[in-house]
VEXTI-441124 format. One record per residue (C-alpha): residue number from 1; residue in one letter; chain; x, y, z. Coordinates in nm, 4 decimals, decimal comma, m for minus. Example, Ala and Ser with C-alpha at 12.3 -4.5 7.8 and 13.67 -1.06 7.14 Angstrom:
BEGIN
1_A_A_1,2300_m0,4500_0,7800
2_S_A_1,3670_m0,1060_0,7140
***
This chain:
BEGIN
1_X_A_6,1594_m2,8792_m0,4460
2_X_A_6,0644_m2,4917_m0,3855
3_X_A_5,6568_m2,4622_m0,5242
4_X_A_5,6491_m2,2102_m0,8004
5_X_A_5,3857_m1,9518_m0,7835
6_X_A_5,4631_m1,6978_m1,0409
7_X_A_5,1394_m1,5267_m1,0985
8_X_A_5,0719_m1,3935_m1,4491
9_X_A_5,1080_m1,0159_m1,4579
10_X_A_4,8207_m0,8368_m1,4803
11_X_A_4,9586_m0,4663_m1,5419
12_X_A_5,0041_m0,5347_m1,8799
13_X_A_4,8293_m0,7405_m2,1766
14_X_A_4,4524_m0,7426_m2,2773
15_X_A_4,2094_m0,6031_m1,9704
16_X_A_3,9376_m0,8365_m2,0301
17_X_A_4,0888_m1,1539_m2,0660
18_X_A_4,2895_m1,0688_m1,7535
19_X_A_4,0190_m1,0182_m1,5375
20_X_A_3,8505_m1,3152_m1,6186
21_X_A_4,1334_m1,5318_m1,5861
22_X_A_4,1703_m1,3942_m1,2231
23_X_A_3,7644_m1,3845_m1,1521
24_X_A_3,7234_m1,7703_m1,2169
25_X_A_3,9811_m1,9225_m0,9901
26_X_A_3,8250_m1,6842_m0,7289
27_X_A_3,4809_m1,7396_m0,8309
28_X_A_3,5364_m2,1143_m0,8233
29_X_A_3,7318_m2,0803_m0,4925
30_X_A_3,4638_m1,8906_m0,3628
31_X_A_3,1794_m2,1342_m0,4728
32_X_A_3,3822_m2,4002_m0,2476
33_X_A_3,4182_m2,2221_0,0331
34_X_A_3,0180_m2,1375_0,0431
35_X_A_2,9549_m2,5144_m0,0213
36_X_A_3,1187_m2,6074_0,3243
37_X_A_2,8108_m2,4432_0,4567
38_X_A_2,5370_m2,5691_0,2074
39_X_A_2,6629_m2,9210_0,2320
40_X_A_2,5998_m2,9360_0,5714
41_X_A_2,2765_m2,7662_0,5762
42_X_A_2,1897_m3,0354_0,2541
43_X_A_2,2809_m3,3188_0,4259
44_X_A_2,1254_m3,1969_0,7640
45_X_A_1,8223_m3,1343_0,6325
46_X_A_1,8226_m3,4840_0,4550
47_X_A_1,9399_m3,6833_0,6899
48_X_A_1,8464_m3,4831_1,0265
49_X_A_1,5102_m3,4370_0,8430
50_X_A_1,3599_m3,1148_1,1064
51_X_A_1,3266_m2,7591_1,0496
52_X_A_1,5206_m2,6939_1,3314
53_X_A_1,8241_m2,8946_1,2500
54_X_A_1,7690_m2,6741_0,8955
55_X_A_1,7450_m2,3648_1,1234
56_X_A_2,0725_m2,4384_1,2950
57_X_A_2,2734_m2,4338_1,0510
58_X_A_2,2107_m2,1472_0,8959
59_X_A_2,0708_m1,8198_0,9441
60_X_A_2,1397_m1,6840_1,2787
61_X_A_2,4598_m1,9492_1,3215
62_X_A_2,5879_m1,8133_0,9810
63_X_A_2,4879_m1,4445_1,0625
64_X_A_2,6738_m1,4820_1,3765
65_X_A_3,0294_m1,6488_1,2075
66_X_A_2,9694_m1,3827_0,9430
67_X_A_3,0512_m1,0736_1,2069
68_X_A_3,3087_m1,2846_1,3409
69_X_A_3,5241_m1,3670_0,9971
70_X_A_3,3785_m1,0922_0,7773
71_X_A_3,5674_m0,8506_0,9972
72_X_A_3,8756_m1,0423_0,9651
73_X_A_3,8861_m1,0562_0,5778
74_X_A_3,7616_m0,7526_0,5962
75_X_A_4,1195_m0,6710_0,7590
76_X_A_4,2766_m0,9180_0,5378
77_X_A_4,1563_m0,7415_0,2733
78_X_A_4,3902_m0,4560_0,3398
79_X_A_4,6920_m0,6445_0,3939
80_X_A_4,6386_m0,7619_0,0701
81_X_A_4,6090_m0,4191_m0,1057
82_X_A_4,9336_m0,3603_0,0439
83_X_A_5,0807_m0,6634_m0,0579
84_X_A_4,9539_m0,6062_m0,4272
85_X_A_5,0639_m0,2497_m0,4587
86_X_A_5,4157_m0,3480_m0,3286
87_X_A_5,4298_m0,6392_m0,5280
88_X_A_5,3179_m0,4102_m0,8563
89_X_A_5,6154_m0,1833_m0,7923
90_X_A_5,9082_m0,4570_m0,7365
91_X_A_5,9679_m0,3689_m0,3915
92_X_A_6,0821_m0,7317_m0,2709
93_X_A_6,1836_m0,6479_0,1128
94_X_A_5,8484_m0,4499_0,1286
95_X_A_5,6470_m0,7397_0,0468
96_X_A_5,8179_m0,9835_0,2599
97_X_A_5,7550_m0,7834_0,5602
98_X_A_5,3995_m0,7253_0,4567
99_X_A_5,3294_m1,1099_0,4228
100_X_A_5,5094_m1,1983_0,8053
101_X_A_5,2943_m0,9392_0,9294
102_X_A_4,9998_m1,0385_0,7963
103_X_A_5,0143_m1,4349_0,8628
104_X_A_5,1013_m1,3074_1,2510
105_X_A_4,8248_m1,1433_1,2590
106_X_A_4,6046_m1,3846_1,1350
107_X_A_4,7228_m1,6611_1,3784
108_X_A_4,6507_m1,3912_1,7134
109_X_A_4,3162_m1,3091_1,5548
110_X_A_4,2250_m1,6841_1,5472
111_X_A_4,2761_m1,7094_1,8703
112_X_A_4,0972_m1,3971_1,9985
113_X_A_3,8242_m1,5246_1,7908
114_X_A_3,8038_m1,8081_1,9381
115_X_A_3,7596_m1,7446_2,2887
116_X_A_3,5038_m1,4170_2,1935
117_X_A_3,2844_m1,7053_1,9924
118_X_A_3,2760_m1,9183_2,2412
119_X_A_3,2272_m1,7052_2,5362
120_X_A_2,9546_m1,4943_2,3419
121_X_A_2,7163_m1,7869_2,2036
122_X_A_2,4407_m1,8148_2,4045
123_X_A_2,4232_m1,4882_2,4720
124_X_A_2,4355_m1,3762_2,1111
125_X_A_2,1709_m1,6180_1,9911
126_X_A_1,9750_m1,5322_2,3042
127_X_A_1,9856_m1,1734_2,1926
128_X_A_1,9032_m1,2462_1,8124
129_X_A_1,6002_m1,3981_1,9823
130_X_A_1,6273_m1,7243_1,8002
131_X_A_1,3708_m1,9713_1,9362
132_X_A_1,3869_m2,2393_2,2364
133_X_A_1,3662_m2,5165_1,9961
134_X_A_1,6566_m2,4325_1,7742
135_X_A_1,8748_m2,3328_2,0424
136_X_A_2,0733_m2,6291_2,2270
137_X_A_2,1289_m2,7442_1,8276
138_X_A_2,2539_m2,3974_1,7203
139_X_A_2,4604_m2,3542_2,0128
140_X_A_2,6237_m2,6856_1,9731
141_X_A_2,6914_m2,6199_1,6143
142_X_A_2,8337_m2,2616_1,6753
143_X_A_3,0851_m2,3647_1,9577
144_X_A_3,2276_m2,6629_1,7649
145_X_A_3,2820_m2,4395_1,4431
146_X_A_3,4939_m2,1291_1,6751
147_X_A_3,6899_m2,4115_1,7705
148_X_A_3,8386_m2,4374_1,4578
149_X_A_3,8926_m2,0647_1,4431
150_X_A_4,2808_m2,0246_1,3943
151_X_A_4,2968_m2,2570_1,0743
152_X_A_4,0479_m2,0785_0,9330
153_X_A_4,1663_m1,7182_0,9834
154_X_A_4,5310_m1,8698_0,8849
155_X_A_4,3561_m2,0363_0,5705
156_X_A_4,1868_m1,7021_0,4710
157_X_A_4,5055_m1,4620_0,5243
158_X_A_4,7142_m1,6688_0,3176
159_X_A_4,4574_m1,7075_0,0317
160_X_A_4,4324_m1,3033_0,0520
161_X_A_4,8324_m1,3227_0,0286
162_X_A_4,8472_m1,5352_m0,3065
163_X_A_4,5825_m1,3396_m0,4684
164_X_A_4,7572_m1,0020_m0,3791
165_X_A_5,0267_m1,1592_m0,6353
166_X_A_4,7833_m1,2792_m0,8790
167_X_A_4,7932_m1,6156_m0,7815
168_X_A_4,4069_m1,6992_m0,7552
169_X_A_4,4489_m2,0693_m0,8426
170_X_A_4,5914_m2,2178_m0,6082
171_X_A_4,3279_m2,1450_m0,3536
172_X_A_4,1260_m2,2799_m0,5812
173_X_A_4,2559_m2,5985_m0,5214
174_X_A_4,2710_m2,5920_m0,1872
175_X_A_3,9239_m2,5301_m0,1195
176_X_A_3,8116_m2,8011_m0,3876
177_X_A_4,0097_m3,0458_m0,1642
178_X_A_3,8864_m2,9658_0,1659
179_X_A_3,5238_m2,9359_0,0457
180_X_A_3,5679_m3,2876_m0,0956
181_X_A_3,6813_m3,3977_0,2274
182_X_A_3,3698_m3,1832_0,4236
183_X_A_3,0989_m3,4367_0,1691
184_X_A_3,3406_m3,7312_0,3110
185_X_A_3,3037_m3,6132_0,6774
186_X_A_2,9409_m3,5182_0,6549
187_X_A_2,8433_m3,8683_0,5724
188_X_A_3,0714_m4,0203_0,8113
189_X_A_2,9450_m3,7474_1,0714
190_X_A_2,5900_m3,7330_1,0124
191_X_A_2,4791_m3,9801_0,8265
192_X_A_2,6942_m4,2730_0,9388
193_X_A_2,7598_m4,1822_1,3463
194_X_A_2,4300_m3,9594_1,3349
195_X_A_2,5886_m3,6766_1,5482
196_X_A_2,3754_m3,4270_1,4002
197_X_A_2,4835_m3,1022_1,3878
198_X_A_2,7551_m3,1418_1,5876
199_X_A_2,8876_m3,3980_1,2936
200_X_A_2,8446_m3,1423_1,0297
201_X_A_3,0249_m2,8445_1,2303
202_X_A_3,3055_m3,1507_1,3002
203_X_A_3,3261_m3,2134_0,9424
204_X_A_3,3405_m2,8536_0,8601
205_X_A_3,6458_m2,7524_1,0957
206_X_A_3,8767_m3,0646_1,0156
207_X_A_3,7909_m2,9737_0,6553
208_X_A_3,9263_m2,6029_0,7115
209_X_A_4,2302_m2,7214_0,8838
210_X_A_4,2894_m2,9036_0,6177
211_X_A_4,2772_m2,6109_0,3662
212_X_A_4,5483_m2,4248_0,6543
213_X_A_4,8084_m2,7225_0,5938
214_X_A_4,8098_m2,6802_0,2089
215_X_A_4,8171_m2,3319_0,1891
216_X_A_5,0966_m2,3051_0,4877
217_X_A_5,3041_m2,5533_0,2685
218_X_A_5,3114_m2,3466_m0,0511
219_X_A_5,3990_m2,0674_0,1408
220_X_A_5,7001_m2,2307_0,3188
221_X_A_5,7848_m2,3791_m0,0526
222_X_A_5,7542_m2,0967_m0,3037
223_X_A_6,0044_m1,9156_m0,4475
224_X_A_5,8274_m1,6130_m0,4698
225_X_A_5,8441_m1,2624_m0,2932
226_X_A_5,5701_m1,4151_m0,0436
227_X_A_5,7718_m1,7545_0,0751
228_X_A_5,7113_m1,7452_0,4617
229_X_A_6,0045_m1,7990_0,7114
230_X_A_5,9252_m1,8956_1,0216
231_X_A_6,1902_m1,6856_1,2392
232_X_A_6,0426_m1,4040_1,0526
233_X_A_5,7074_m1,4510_1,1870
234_X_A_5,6260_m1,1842_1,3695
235_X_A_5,3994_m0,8509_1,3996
236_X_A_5,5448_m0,5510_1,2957
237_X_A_5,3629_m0,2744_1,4325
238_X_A_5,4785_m0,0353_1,1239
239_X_A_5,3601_m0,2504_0,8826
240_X_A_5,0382_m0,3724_1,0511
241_X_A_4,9435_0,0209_1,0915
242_X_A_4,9796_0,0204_0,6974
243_X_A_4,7300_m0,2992_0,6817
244_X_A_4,4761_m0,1864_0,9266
245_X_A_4,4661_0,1827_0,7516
246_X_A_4,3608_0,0156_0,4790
247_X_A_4,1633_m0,2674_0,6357
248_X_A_4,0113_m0,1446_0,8881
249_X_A_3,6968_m0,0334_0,7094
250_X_A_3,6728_m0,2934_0,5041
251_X_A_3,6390_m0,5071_0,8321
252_X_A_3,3906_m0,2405_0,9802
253_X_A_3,1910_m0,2139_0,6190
254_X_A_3,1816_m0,6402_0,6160
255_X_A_3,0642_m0,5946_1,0319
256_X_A_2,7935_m0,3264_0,9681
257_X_A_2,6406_m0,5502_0,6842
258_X_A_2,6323_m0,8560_0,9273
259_X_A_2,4826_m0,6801_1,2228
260_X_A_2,1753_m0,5041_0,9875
261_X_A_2,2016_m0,8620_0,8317
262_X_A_2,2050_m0,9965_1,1932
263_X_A_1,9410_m0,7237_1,2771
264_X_A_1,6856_m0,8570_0,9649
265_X_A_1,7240_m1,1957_1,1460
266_X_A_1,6315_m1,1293_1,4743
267_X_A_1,2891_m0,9866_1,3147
268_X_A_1,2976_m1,2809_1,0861
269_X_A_1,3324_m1,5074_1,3915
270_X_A_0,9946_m1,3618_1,4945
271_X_A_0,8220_m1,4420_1,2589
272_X_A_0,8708_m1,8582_1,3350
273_X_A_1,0578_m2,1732_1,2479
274_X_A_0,9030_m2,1612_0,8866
275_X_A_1,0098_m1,8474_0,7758
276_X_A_1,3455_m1,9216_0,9298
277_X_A_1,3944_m2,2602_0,7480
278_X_A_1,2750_m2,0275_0,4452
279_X_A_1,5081_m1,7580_0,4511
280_X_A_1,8244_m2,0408_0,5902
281_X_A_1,6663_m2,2120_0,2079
282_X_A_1,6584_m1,8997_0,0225
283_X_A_1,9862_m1,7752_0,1129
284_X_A_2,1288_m2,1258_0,0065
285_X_A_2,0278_m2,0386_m0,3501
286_X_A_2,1009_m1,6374_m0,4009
287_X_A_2,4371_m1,7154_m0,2959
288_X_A_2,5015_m1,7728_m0,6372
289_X_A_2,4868_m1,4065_m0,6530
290_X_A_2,7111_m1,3071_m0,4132
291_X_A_2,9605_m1,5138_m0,5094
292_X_A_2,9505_m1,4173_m0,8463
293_X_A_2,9556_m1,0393_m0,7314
294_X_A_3,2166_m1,0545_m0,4558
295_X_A_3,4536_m1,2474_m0,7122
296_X_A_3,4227_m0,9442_m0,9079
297_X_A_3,4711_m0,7141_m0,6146
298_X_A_3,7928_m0,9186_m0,5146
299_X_A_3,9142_m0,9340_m0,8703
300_X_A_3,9021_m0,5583_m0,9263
301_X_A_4,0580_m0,4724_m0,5818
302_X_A_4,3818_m0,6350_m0,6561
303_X_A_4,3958_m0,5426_m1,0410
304_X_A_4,3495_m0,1593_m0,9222
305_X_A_4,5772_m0,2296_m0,6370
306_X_A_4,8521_m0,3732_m0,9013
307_X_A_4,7771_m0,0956_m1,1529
308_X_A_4,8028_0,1478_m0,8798
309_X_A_5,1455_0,0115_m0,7447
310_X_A_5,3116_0,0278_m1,0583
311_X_A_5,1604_0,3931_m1,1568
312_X_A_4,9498_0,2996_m1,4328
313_X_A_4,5831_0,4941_m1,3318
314_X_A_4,4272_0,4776_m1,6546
315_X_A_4,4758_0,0920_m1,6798
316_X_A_4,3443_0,0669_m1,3413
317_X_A_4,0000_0,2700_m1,4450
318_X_A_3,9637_0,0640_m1,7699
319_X_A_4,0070_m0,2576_m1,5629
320_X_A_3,6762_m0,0849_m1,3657
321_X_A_3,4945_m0,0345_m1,6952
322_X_A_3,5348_m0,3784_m1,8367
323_X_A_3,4623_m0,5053_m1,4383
324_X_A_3,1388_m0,3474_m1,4389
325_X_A_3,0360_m0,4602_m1,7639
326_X_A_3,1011_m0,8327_m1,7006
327_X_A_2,9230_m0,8182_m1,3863
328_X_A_2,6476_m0,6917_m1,5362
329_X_A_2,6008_m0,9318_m1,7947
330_X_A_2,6221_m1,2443_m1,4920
331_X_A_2,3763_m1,1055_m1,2545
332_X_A_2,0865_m1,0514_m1,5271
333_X_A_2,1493_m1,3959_m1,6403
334_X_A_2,1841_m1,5305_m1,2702
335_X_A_1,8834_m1,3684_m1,1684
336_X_A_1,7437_m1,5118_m1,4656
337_X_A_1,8343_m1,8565_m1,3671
338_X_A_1,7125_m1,7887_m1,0394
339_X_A_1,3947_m1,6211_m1,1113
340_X_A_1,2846_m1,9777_m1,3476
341_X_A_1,5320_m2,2510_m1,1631
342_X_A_1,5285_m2,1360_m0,8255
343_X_A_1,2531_m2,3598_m0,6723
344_X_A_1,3677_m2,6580_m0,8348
345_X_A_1,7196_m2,6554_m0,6646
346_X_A_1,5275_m2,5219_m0,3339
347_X_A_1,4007_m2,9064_m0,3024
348_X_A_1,7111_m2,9820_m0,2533
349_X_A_1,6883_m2,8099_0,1179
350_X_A_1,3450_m2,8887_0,1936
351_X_A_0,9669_m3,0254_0,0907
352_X_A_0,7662_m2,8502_0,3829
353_X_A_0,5230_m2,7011_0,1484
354_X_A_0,4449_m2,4000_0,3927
355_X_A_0,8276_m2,3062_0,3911
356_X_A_0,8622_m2,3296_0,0023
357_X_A_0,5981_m2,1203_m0,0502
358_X_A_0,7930_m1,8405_0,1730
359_X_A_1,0497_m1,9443_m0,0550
360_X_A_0,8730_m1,8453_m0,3987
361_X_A_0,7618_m1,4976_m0,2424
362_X_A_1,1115_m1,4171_m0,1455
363_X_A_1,2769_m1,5177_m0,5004
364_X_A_0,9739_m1,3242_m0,6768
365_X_A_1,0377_m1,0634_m0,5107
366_X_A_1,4302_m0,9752_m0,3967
367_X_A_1,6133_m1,1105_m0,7157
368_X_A_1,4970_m0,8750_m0,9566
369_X_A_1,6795_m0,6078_m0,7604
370_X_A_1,9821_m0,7766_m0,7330
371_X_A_2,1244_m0,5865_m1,0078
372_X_A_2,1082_m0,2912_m0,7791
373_X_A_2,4252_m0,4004_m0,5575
374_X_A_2,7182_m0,4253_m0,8100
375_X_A_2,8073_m0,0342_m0,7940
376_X_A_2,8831_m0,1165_m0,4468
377_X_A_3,1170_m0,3771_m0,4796
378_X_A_3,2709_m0,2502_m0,7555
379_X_A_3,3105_0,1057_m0,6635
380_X_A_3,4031_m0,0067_m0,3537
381_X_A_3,7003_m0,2666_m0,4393
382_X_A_3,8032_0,0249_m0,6680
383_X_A_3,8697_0,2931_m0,4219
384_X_A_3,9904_0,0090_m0,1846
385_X_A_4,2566_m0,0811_m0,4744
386_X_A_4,3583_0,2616_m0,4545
387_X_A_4,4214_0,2732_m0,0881
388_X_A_4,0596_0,4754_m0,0423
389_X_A_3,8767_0,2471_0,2237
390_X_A_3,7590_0,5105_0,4708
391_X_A_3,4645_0,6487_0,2256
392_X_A_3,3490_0,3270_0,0921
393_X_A_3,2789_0,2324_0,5057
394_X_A_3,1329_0,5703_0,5828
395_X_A_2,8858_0,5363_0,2591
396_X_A_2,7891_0,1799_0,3589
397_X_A_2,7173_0,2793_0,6964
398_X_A_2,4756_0,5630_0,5991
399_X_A_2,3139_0,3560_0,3075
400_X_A_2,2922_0,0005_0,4371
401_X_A_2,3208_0,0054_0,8467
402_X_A_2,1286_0,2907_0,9259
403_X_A_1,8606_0,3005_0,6460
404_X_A_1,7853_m0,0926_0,7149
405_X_A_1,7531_m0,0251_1,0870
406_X_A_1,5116_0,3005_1,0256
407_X_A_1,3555_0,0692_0,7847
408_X_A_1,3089_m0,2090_1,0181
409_X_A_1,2016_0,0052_1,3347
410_X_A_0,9429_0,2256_1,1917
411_X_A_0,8117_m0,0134_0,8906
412_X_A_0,8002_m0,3602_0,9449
413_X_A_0,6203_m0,2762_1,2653
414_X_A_0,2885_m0,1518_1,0511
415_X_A_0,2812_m0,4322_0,8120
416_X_A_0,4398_m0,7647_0,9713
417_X_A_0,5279_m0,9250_0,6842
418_X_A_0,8349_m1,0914_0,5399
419_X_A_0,8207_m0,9250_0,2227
420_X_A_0,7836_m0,5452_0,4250
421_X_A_1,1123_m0,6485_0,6219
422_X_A_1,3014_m0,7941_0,2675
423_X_A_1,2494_m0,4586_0,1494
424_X_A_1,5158_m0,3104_0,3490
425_X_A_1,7483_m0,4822_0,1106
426_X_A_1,6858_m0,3038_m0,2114
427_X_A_1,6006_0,0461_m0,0419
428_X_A_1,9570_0,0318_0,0936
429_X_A_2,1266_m0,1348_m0,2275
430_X_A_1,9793_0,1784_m0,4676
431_X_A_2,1037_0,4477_m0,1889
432_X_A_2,4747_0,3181_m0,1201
433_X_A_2,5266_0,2532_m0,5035
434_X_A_2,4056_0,5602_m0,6188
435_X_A_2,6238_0,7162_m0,3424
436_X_A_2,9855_0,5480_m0,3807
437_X_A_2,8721_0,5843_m0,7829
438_X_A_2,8677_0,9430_m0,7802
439_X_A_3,1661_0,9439_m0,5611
440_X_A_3,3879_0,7923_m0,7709
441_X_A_3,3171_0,9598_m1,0489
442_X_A_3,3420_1,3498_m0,8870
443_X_A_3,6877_1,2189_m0,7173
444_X_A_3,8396_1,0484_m1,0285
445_X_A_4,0680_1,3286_m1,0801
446_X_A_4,2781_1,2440_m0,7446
447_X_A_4,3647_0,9495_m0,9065
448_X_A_4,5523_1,1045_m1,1656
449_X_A_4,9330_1,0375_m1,2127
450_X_A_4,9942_1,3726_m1,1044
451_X_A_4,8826_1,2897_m0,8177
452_X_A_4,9876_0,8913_m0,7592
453_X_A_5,3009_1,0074_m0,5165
454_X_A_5,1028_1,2291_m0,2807
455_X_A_4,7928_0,9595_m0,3168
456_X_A_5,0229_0,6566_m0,2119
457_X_A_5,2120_0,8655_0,0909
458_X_A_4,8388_0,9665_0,2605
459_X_A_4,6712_0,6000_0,2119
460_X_A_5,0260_0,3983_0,3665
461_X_A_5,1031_0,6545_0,5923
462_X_A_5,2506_0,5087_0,9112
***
């Protein structure tokens, strides 16, 4: 029996409901995915009981995956606004070719991945300067997780694929599965066989492949424009040129976060294991936030990109308006939560006293800007919708690469504190959204339907 995956439409019907029917599955999905992470860095911490088990398993490890994947979805990201703009106009063929491209591509990127991650470890923790205690267990932990490499990439391409036709809940499932089955592992892993990190980046991996298997079954079983047929696997070169037009600088924009991100933890890593267990804690909790925000950001790229497809501009803006809105309303009432809550559920990670008072500065202090960063997501999944990906990455570079590393080089060295470096973060937040805002507004016009044909032709291009 063929899987049915016929996505509601979303380039027609009420805007807001709509969007929020789409944001929750990914929201959810996304919540999931970031808890394969935290439950190993809750039940290490638990169970392992050191800071530098904590340490391993987070912050320069996750910085380092984070260049490594980011840049793929990045990618992924553009094979899915070309699988979404396609799919808005009706143009079957186009789709399929799109989708046997893409999957291709993900499988040769998992193993490229693979072999740069393992090859590069050492090396890259060496230069992040993380310390000789946390090493042999962050090394161990990084080398097992590339390892597992190719599921994931497959995982994440195919998830991009369902959501390109609206189809954000089945991912859903998939990751509620496998991170039911990552708890399972972690307490055969850690807690039963105490393996340590090595059990939690064990747990992880089978746990991703996992997610693979379902999603590669409902794409071999759907009936829908994106079923996948194995003799038609394959890379065409056209059609990948169309992706990586569009992806490309969505993977470079997702890279030049992680290495200022990667950048910030090097200096971080200087200043000891405490403040590295603190930040690894902290960054545990304001995920809430970025899940929250890059759900939106996801959500409004492939509304726009539909919208866009099937000519209807003004739809696609309006979807932007109500986007903004809603996203507004969730981070002043997460940073609320955070801002009251926040050192409660930071127990959870740890009860050195000298670390969760690191922790209470850094809440204090960053989440009140938070509400700084959703122009930037939002502008930028617009003009990524729209096949405009290229500005968005130039902006970001500018804003948030350069300005932290100017910030980082010629401040933190006069007042060494961790509050002085965590102010790269909003300095760079107010400049890129107050760039990509003004942007979008100035070039709104190209948009017009006027101007869709000509638009389309230059973004897909071959």
């Amino acid at each position: 029996m063929k899987a049915k995956t016929q996505a509601p439409s979303i380039t027609t019907g009420p805007i807001t409901g709509q969007l929020l029917l789409f944001f929750f599955p990914i929201l959810l999905g996304t919540f999931f995915q970031q808890l394969y992470n935290t439950v190993d860095t809750v039940i290490v911490g638990s169970f392992v009981g050191t800071n530098t088990a904590l340490a391993a398993v987070g912050g320069a490890t996750g910085q380092l995956v984070n260049l490594f994947v980011g840049f793929f979805i990045g990618l992924s990201s553009g094979c899915g606004v070309i699988i979404s703009q396609y799919y808005g106009a009706r143009d079957r063929n186009a789709v399929s070719k799109s989708v046997h491209t893409a999957l291709a591509f993900s499988l040769v990127s998992g193993v490229v991945i693979m072999a740069l991650g393992l090859a590069l470890t050492k090396f890259s923790l060496r230069a992040m300067s993380l310390p000789d205690e946390i090493m042999p267990e962050a090394s161990a932990y990084l080398r097992i997780y590339f390892l597992g490499m190719i599921p994931n990439l497959f995982y994440n391409m195919g998830a991009a694929v369902l959501r390109a036709i609206g189809d954000s809940r089945r991912p859903l499932y998939f990751l509620i599965l496998s991170c039911l089955s990552n708890i399972v592992l972690d307490l055969v892993f850690v807690v039963s066989l105490h393996m340590g990190v090595a059990g939690a980046a064990l747990a992880t991996i089978l746990s991703q492949a996992a997610s693979a298997i379902m999603v590669l079954y409902v794409l071999l079983h759907t009936d829908s424009e994106v079923r996948l047929n194995p003799r038609e696997l394959r890379m065409d070169f056209g059609w990948l040129k169309k992706m990586i037009y569009v992806g490309l600088p969505a993977g470079l924009q997702s890279t030049m976060y992680t290495i200022s991100n990667i950048i910030v933890q090097a200096t971080v890593n200087s200043f000891g294991t405490n403040t590295i267990a603190a930040v690894t804690a902290y960054g545990k909790m304001d995920v809430l936030f970025w899940m929250v925000i890059n759900a939106f950001g996801i959500a409004i790229t492939t509304f726009v990109g539909q919208n866009y497809g099937a000519g209807q501009v003004k739809r696609a803006f309006q979807g932007f308006r109500v986007s903004f809105a809603l996203s507004a309303f969730a981070t002043l009432f997460l940073s609320a939560v955070i801002w009251f809550f926040g050192m409660d559920f930071l127990h959870f990670f740890t009860k050195d006293p000298a670390v969760l008072a690191i922790c209470w500065r850094l809440i204090h202090y960053v989440v009140p800007f938070f509400i700084t960063y959703i122009p930037i997501e939002l502008c930028s999944g617009t003009l990524r919708g729209m096949g405009n990906s290229w500005m968005p990455m130039i902006m970001t570079m500018i804003g948030v690469c350069v300005l932290r590393l100017f910030w980082i080089f010629l401040a933190v060295p006069l007042h060494r504190d961790i509050l002085t470096l965590m102010t790269a973060y909003p300095i760079s937040w107010i400049t890129t959204s107050v760039a990509l805002s003004l942007y979008l507004f100035l070039t709104r016009h190209r948009y017009h339907p006027k101007n869709l044909a000509k638009q389309n032709e230059k973004s897909t291009a071959v």
